[in-house]
N, CA, C and O of each residue as an XYZ file, in Angstrom:
436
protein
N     -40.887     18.382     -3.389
C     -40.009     17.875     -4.416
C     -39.958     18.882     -5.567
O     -40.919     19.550     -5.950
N     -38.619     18.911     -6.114
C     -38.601     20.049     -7.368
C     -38.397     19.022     -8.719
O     -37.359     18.399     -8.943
N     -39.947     18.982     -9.788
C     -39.529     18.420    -10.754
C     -39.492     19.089    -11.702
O     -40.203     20.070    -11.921
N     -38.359     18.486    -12.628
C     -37.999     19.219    -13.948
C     -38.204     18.665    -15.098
O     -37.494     17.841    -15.674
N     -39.359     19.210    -15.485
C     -39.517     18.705    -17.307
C     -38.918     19.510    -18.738
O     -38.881     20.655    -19.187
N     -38.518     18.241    -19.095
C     -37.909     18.864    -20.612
C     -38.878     18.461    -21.556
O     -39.507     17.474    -21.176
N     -39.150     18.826    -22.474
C     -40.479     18.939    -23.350
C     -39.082     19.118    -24.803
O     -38.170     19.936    -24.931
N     -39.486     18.022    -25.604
C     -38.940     17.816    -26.849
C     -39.549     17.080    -27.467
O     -40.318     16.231    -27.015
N     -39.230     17.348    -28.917
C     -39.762     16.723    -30.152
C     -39.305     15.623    -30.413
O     -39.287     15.059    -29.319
N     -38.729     14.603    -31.520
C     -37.981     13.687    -31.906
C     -37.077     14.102    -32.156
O     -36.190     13.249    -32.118
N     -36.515     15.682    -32.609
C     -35.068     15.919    -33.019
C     -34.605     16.628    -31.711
O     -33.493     16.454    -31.212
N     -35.641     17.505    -31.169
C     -34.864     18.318    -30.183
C     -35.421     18.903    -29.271
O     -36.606     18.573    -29.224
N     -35.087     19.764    -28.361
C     -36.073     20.154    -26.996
C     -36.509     20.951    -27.234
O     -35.703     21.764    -27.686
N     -37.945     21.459    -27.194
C     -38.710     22.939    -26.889
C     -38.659     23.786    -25.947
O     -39.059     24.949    -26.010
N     -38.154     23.238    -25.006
C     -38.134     23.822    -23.354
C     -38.152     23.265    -22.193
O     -38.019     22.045    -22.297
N     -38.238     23.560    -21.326
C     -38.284     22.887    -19.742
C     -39.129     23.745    -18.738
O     -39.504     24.874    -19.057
N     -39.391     23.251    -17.651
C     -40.232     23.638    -16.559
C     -39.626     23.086    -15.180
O     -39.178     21.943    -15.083
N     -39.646     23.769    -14.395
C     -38.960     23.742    -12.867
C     -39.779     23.922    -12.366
O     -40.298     25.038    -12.381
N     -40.312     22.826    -11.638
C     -41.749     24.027    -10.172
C     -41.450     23.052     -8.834
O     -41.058     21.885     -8.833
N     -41.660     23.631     -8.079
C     -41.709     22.963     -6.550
C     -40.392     23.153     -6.035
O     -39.335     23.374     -6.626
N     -40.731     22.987     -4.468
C     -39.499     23.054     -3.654
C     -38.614     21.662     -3.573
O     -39.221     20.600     -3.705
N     -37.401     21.657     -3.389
C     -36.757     20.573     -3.021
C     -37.283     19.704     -1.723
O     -37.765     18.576     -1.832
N     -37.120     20.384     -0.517
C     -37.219     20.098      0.532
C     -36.571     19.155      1.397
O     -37.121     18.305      2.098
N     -35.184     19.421      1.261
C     -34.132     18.471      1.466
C     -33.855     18.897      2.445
O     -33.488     18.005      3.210
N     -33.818     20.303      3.066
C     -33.391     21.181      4.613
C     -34.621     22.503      4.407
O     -35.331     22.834      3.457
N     -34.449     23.012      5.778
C     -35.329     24.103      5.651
C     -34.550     25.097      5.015
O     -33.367     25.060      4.673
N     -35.623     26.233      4.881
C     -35.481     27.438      4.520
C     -34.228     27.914      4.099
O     -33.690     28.292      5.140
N     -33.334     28.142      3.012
C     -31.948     29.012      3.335
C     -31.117     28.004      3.712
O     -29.997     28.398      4.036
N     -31.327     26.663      3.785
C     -30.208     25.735      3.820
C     -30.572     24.859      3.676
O     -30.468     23.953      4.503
N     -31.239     24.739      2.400
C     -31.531     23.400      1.460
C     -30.594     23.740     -0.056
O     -30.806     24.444     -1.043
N     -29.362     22.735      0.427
C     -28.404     22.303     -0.759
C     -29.254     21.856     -1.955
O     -29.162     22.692     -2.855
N     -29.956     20.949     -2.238
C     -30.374     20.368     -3.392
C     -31.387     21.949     -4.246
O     -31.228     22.316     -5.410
N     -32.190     22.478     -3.392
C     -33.070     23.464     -3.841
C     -32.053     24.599     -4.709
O     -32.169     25.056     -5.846
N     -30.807     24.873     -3.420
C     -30.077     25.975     -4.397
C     -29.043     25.239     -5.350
O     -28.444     25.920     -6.182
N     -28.806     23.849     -5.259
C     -28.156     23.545     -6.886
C     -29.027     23.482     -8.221
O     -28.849     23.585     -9.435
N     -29.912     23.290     -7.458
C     -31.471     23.141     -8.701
C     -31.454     24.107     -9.207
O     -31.289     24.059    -10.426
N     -31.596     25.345     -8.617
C     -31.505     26.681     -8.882
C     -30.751     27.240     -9.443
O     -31.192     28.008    -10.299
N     -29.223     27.152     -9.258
C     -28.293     28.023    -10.003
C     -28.092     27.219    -11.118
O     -27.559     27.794    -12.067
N     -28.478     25.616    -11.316
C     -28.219     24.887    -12.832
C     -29.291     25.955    -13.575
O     -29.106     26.855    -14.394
N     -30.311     25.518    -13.011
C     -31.466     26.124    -14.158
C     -31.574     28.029    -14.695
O     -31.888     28.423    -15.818
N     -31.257     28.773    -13.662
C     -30.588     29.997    -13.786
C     -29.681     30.226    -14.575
O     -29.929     30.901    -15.574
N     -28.654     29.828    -14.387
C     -27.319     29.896    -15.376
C     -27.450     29.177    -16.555
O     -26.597     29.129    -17.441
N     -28.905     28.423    -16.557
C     -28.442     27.825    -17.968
C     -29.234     28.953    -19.091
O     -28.842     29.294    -20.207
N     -30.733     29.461    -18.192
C     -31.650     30.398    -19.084
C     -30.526     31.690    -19.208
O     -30.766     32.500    -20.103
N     -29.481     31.894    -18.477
C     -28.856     33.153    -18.880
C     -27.825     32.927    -19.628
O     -26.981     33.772    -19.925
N     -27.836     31.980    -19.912
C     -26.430     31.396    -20.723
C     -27.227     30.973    -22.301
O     -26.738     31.181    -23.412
N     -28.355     30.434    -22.054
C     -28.900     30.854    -23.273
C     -29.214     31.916    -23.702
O     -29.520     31.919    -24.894
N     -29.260     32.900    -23.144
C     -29.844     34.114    -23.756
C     -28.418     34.896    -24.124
O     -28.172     35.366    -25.235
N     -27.642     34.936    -23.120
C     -26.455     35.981    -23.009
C     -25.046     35.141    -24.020
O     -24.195     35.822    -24.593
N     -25.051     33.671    -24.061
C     -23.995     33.325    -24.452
C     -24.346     32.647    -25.820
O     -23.614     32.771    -26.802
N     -25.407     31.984    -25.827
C     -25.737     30.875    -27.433
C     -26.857     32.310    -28.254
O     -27.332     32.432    -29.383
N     -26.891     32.911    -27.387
C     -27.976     34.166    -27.955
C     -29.316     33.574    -28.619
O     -29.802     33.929    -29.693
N     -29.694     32.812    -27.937
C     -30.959     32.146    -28.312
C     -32.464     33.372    -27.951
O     -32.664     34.302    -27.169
N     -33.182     32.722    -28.961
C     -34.440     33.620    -28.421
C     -35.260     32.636    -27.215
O     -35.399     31.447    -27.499
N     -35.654     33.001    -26.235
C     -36.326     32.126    -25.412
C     -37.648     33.295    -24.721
O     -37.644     34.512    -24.906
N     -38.476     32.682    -24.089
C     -39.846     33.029    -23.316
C     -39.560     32.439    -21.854
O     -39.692     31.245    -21.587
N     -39.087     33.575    -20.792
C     -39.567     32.925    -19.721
C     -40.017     33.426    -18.679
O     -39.786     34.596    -18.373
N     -40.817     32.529    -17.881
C     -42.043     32.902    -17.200
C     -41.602     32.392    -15.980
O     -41.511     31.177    -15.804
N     -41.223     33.487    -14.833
C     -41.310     33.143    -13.260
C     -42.547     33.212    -12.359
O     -43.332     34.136    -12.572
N     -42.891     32.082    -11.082
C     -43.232     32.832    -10.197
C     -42.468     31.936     -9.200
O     -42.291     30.724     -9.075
N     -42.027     33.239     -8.432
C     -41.166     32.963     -7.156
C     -42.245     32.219     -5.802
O     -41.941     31.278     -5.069
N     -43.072     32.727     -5.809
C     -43.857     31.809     -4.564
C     -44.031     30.530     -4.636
O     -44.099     29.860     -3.605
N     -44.119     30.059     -5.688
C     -44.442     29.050     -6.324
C     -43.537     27.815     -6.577
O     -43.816     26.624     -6.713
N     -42.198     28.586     -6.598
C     -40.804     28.123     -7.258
C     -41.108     27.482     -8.640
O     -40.842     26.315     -8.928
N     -41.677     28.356     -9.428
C     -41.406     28.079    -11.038
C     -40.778     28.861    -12.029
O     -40.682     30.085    -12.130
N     -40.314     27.829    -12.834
C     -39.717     28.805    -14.145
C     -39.871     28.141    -15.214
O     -39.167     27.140    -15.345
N     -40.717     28.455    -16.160
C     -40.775     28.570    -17.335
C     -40.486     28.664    -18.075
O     -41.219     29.368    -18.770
N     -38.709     27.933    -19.056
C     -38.693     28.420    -20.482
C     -39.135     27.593    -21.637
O     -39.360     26.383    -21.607
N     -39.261     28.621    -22.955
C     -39.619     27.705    -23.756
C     -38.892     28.645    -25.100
O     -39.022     29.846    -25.337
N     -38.107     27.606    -25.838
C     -37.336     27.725    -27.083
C     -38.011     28.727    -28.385
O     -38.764     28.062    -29.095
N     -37.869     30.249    -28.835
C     -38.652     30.392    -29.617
C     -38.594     30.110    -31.162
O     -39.426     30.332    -32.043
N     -37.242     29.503    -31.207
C     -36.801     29.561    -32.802
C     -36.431     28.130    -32.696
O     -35.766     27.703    -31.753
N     -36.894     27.341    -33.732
C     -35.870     26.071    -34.465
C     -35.578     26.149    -35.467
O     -35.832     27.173    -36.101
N     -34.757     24.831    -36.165
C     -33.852     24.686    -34.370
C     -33.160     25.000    -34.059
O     -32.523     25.828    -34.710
N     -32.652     24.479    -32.528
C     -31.630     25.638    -31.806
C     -30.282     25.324    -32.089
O     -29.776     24.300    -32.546
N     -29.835     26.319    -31.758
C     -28.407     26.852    -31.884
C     -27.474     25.537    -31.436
O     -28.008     25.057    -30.436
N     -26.344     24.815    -31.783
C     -25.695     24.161    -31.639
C     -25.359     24.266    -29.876
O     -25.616     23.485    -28.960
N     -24.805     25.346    -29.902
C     -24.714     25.966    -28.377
C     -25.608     25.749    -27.465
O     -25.262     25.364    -26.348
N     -26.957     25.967    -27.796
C     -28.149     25.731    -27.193
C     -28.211     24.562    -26.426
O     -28.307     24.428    -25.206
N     -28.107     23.321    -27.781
C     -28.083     21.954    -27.295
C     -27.000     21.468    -26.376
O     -26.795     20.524    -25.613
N     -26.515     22.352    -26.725
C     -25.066     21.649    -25.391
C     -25.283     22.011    -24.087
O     -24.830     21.562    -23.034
N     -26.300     23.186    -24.410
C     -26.338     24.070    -22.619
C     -27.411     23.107    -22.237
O     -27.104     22.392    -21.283
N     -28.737     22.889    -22.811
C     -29.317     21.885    -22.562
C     -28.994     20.424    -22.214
O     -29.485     19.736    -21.319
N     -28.273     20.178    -22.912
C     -27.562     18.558    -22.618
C     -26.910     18.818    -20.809
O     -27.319     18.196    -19.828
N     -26.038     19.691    -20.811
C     -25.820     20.111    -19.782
C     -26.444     20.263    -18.196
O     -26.092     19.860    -17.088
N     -27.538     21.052    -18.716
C     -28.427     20.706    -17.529
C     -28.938     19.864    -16.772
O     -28.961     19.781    -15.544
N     -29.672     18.752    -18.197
C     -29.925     17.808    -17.489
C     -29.084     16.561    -17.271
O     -29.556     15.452    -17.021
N     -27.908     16.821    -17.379
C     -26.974     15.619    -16.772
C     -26.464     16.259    -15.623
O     -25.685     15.555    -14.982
N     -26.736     17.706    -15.051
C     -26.781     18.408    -13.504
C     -27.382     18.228    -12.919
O     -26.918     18.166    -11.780
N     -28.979     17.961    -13.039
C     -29.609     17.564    -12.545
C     -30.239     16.121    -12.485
O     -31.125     15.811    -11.689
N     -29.547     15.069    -13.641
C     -29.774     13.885    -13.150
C     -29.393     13.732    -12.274
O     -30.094     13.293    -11.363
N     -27.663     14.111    -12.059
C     -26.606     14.002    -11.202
C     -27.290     14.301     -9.471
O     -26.954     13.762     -8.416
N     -28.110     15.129     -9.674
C     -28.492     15.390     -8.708
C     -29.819     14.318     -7.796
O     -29.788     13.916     -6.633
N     -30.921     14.098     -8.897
C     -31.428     13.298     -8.774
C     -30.800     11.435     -8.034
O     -31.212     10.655     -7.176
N     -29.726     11.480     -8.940
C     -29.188     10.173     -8.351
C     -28.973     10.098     -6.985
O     -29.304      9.191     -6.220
N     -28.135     11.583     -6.643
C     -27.596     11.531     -5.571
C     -28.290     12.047     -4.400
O     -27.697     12.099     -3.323
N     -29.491     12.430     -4.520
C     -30.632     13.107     -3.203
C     -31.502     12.680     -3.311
O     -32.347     13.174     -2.564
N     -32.187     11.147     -4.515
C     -33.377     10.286     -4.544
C     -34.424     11.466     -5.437
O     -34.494     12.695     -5.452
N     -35.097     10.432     -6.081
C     -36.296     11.287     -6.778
C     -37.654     11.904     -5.632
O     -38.794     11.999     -6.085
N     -37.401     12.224     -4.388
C     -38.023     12.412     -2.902
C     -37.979     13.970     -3.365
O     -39.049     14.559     -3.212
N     -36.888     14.738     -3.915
C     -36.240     16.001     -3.570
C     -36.433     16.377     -4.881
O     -37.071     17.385     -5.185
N     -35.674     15.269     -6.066
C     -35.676     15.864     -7.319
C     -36.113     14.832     -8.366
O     -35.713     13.672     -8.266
N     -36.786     15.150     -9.200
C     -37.387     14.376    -10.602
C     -37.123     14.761    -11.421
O     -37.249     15.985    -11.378
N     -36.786     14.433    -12.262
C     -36.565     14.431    -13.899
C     -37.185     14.278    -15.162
O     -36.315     13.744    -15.851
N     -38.136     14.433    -15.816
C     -39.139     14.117    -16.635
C     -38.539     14.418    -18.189
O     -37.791     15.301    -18.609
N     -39.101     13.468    -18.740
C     -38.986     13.867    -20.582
C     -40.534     13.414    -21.001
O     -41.098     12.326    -20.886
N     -41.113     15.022    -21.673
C     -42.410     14.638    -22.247
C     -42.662     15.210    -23.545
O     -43.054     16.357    -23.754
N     -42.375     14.212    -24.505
C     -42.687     14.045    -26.183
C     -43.805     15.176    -26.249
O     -44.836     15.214    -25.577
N     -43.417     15.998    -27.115
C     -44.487     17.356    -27.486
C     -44.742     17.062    -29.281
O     -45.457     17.822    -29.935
């Protein structure tokens, strides 16, 4: 299962974490693993390249993790939208492939 935590304060998010496999199909043709993937990808490069946010992030590929975490508050208007974004991609996803494949977490920092 690939779960995703968002880590926020009372006003706003600090960051998120991706680890684990989906495991919805094998290898190279697991749909849920590569939508998981290009949400959370495109969103750390879209923060960096498009809201120009400062961020920290930490891969390991064997593992299937990624690591970001927000370095400036608070964030960029832009920020919050790319964030809002995500995780209504990946609720979306969650709804629709069961929390078996994908989870969703919010944990108060």
């Amino acid at each position: 299962m690939t779960q995703i935590t968002f880590y926020r304060t009372a006003a706003e998010y600090t960051g998120f974490t991706c680890s684990g496999h989906a495991q919805f199909a094998d290898y190279g043709k697991d749909i849920v693993c590569a939508a998981i993937s290009a949400l959370v990808i495109n969103t750390v490069n879209s923060l960096e390249q498009i809201a120009g946010e400062k961020i920290s992030v930490e891969t390991d590929a064997e593992n299937g993790v990624i690591r970001c975490r927000f370095l400036e508050h608070p964030l960029k208007e832009a920020s919050g939208v790319l964030v809002d974004s995500l995780v209504l991609g990946i609720g979306q996803i969650e709804k629709q492939y069961g929390n078996k494949h994908c989870k969703l977490i919010f944990e108060e920092v």
